[in-house]
C-alpha positions in Angstrom: 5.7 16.2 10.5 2.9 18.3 9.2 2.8 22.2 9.5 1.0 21.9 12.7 4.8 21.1 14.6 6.3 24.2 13.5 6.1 26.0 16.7 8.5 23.4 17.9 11.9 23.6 18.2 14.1 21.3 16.0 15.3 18.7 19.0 11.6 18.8 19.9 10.9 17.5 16.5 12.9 14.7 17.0 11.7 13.4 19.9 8.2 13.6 18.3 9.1 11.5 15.4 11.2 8.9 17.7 8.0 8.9 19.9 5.3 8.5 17.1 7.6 5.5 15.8 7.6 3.9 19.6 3.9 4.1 19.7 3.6 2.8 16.4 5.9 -0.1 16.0 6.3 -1.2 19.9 3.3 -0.1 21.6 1.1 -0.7 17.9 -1.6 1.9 18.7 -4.0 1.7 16.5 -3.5 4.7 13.2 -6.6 6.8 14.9 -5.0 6.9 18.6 -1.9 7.7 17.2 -3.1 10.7 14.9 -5.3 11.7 18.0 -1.7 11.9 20.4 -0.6 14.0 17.3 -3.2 16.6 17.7 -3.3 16.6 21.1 0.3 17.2 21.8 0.1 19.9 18.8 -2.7 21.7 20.5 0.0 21.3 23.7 3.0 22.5 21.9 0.9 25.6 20.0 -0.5 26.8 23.5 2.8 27.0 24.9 4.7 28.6 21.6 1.9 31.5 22.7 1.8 30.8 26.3 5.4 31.6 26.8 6.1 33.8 23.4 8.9 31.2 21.7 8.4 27.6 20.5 9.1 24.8 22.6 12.4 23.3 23.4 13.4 20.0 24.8 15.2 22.6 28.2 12.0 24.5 28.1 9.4 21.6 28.9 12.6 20.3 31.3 11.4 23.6 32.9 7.8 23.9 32.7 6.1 23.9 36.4 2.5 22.9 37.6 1.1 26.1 37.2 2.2 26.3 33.4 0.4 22.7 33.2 -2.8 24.1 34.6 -2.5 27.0 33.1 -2.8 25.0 29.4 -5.9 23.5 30.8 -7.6 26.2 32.0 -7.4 26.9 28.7 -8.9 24.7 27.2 -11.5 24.7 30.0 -12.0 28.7 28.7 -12.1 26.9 24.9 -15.5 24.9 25.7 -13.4 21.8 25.6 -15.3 19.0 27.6 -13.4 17.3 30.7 -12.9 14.4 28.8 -11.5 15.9 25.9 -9.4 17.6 28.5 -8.2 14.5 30.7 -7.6 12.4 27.1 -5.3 15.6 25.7 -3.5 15.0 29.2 -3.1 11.4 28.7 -1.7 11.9 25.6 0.8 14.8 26.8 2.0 12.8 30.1 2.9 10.2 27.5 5.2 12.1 25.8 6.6 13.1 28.6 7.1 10.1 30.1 9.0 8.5 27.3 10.8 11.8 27.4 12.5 11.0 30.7 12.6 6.9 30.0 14.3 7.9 27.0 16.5 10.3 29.2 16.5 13.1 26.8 14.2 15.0 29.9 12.3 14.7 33.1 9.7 16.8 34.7 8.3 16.0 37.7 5.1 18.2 37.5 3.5 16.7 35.1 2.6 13.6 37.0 1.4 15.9 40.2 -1.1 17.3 38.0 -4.5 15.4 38.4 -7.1 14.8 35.7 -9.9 17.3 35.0 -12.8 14.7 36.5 -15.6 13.6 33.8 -18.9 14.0 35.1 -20.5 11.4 36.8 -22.3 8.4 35.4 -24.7 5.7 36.4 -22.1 3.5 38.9 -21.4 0.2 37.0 -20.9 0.7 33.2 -17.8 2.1 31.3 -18.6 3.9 28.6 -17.8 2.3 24.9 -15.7 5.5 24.7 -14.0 5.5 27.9 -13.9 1.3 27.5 -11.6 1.9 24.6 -9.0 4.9 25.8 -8.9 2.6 29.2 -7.9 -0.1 26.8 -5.4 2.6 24.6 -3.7 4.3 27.9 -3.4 1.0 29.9 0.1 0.3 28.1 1.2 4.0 29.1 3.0 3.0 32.1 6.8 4.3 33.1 7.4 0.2 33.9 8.6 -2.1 31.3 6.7 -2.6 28.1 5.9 -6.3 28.8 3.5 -5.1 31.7 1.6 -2.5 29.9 0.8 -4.9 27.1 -0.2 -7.5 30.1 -2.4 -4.8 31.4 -4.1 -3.9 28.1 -4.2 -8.0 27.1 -6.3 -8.3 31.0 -8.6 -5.5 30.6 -9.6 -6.3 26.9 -10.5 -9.8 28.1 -12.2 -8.2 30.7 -14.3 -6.2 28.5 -14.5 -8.1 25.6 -15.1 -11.5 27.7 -17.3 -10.7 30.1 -15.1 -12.0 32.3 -14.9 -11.7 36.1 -11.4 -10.4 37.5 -10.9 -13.6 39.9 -11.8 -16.0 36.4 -9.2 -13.6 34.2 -5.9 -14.3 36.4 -6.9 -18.1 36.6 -6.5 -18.7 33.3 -4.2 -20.8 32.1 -2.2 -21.4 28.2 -4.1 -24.5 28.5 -7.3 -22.8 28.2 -6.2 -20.8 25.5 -5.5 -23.8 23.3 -8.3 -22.9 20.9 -7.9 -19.6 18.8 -11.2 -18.8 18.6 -12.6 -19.5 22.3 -11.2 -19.7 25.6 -12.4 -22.3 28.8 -13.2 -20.1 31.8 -14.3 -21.8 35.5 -16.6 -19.4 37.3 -18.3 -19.9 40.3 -19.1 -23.3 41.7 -16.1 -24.3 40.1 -18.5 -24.6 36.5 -16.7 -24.1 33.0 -18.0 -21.9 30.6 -17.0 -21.4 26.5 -16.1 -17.6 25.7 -15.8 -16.9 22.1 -11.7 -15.3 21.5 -12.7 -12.0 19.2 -10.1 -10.9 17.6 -9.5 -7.9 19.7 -8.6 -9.9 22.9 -6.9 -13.0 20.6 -4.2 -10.2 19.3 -4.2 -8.2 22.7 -3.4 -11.8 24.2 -0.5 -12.5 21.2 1.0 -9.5 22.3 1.5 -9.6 25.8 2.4 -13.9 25.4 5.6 -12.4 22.6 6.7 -9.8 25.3 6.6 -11.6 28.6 10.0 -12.4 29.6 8.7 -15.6 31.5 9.2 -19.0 29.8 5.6 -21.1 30.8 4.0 -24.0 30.2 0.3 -24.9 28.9 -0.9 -25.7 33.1 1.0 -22.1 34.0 -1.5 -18.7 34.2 -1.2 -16.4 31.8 -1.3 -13.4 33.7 2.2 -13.2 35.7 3.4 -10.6 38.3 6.7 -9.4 38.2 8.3 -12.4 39.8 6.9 -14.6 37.3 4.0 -16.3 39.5 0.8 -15.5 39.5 -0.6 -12.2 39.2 -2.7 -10.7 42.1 -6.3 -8.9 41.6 -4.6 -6.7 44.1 -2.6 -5.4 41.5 -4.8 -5.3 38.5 -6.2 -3.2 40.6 -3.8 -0.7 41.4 -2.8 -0.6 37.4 -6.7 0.0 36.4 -6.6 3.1 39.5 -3.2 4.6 37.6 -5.3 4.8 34.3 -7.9 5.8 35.6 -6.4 8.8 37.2 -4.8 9.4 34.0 -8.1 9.5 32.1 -10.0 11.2 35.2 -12.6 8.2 35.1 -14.8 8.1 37.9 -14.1 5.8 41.0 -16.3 2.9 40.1 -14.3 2.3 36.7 -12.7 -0.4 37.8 -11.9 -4.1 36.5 -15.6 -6.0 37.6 -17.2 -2.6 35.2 -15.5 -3.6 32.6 -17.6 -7.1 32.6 -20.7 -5.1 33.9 -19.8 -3.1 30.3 -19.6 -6.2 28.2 -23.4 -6.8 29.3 -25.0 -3.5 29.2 -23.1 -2.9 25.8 -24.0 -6.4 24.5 -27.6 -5.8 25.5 -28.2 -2.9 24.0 -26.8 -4.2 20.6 -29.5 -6.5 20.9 -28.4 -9.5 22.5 -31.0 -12.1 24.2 -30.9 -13.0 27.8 -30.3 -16.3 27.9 -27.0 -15.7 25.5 -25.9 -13.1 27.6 -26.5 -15.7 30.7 -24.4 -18.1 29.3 -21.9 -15.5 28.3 -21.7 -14.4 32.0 -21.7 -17.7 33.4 -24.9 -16.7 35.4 -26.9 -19.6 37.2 -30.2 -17.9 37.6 -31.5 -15.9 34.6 -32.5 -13.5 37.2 -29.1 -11.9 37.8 -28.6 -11.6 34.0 -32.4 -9.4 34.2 -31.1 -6.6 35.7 -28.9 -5.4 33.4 -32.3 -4.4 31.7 -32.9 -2.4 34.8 -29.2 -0.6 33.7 -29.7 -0.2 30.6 -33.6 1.0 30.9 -32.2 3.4 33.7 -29.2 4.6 31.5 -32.2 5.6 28.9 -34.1 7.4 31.2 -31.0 9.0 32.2 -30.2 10.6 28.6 -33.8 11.4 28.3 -33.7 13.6 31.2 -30.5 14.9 30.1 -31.8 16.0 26.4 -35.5 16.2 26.0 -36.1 19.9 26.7 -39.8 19.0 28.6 -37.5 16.6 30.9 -35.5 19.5 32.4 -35.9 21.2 35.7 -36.9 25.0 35.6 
């Protein structure tokens, strides 16, 4: 641990080394996230060594209630930190502290009363690339078992990095994954469609298909509930609403803007239409047009926002 750590107790310690080497070897965040959790349960750790005059112990955060939690983020409100900076540093910290208490070395139930400082709102229908990729990082920091957080993560990354609509995800089957580099997808009108397999979603995929306890065969979906069977959009769902309370996203982050963001993103990396058509699964080039109208109205909106002769007196 570097220097940062030494306003924590020794047991704390610990359980931030045990918790770095989770996230590493079984949840296999990336080397960046992980440094990023680092700093942001530091910046935690150093608030409260000052916040309460004595470094941290495993008893006191046991003991910390919701108004030392806000307290810490009106701090770093009264810092200039930016909501999202704010609701990622919570992300990070409710982490910890939920492997804490599956761990059972603590548990605090105030932590998961407090809600996420709310980012400002965007245009209705794209994620951000940034907020696309900690949706993708935090969707595996459930309290359930680690097979569904990696199922979670494996869904939204094809979501996102497919293109794919939520009802054409969860009707995939192993046998349309037979090919490493694409995947077979039937959208509307019961059409099939070819989607390249990056290698983002391909090892997402790998993941989740090692952990899931459920033994299947090539015809069987990928995507399984609990039970085994089928998984529900009900419940993607639900699981994209818990991250996105943890990340304080916006309402209209949800699973069908993760495949409005493949579009918009793909556009504006300059993309043709009648790709992106095919991509989508579109039958009238039409519908693919007015993601033009997004992304021209995303440009005026960040023109408005910086040119200095664009803002109201």
């Amino acid at each position: 641990m570097s220097s940062e750590f030494l306003f924590a107790a020794e047991d704390v310690l610990d359980a931030m080394t045990s918790w770095c080497q989770w996230l590493g070897e079984e949840r296999r965040v990336a080397p960046h996230t992980l440094s990023s959790y680092q700093s942001d349960l530091s910046a935690f750790l150093a608030f409260l060594s000052d916040y309460k005059g004595k470094p941290a112990t495993l008893a006191s955060l046991a003991a910390l209630s919701l108004t030392d939690f806000r307290a810490w983020l009106a701090q770093m409100a009264a810092s200039s930190h930016q909501a999202s900076s704010r609701a990622r540093a919570l992300a990070a910290v409710r982490n910890f502290f939920r492997w804490l208490d599956k761990t059972g070395r603590l548990h605090n139930a105030a932590i998961d009363l407090l809600r996420a400082p709310k980012t400002p709102r965007r245009l209705p229908r794209p994620v951000s690339m940034e907020d696309a990729q900690d949706l993708l990082r935090a969707s595996t920091d459930i309290e359930e078992e680690n097979w569904i957080g990696l199922r979670d993560k494996a869904l939204f990354t094809l979501l996102y990095g497919g293109g794919l609509r939520i009802s054409e995800a969860l009707n995939v089957t192993n046998k349309n994954l037979a090919q490493k580099d694409r995947i077979i997808v039937t959208g509307k009108g019961n059409k099939q469609r070819v989607v390249p397999l990056i290698p983002i979603i391909a090892d997402a995929l790998e993941d989740y298909r090692k952990a899931c306890p459920f033994k299947v065969g090539m015809n069987d979906f990928v995507f399984l509930g609990v039970r085994g069977g089928q998984l529900n959009a009900g419940v993607a769902q639900r699981q994209m609403r818990r991250v996105r309370r943890d990340l304080g996203l916006p309402d209209d982050v949800t699973p069908h803007a993760l495949r409005h963001s493949f579009a918009t993103h793909l556009l504006a990396s300059g993309a043709d239409l009648r790709s992106l058509q095919e991509l989508l699964g579109h039958a009238s080039l039409s519908t693919t047009q007015l993601y033009t109208r997004i992304e021209s109205a995303q440009l005026a909106e960040t023109y408005r926002a910086a040119h200095p002769r664009a803002r109201k007196k």
